[in-house]
N, C-alpha and C positions, 0 to 999 in steps of 0.2 A: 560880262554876259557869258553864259552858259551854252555852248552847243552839245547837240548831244547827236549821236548819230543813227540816222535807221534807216532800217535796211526796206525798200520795199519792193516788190516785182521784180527783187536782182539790181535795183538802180538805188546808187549810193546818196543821200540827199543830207541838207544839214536844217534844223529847227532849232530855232531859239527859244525854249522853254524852259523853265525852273523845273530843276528836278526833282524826284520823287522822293520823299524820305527814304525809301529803299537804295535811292542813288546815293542818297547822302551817306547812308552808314556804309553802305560796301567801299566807298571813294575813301572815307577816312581806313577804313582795314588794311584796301590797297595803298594807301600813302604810308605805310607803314614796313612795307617791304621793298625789295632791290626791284627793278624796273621790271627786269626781264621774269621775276616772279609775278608782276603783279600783268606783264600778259598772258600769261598761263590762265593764273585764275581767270581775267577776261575770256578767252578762249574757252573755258570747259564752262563757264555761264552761260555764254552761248550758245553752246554744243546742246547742255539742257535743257536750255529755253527752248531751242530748235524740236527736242525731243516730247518736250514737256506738251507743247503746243500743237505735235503729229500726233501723239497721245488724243487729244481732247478733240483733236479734227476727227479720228478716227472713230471715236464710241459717239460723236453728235452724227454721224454718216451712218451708223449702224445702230444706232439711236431709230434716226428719220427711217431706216430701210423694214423695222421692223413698226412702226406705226402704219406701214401701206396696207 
């Protein structure tokens, strides 16, 4: 069984769901390297996902601000 972990409201939680093909290929990339390499990458995935996603919060909020 597969956990995968997410993050939501700041509260750490676990789901058991089949991962994503995206999960599948970065997991084999990371199984490829020294541990402490492959929390790095973990880490700055994150970092851009974070960014990626205050990105698209941001132009759908000034998106809605300019349809008023």
């Amino acid at each position: 069984m597969v956990f995968i972990m997410q993050v939501s409201s700041g509260i750490l939680s676990e789901a058991s769901i089949s991962p994503s093909d995206q999960a599948i290929r970065i997991s084999a990339w990371l199984a490829t390297l020294p541990p402490e390499d492959g929390e790095f990458i973990v880490a700055q995935v994150k970092t851009l996902c974070d960014h990626l996603r205050q990105v698209r919060i941001n132009a759908e909020t000034m998106s809605d601000k300019s349809r008023r």
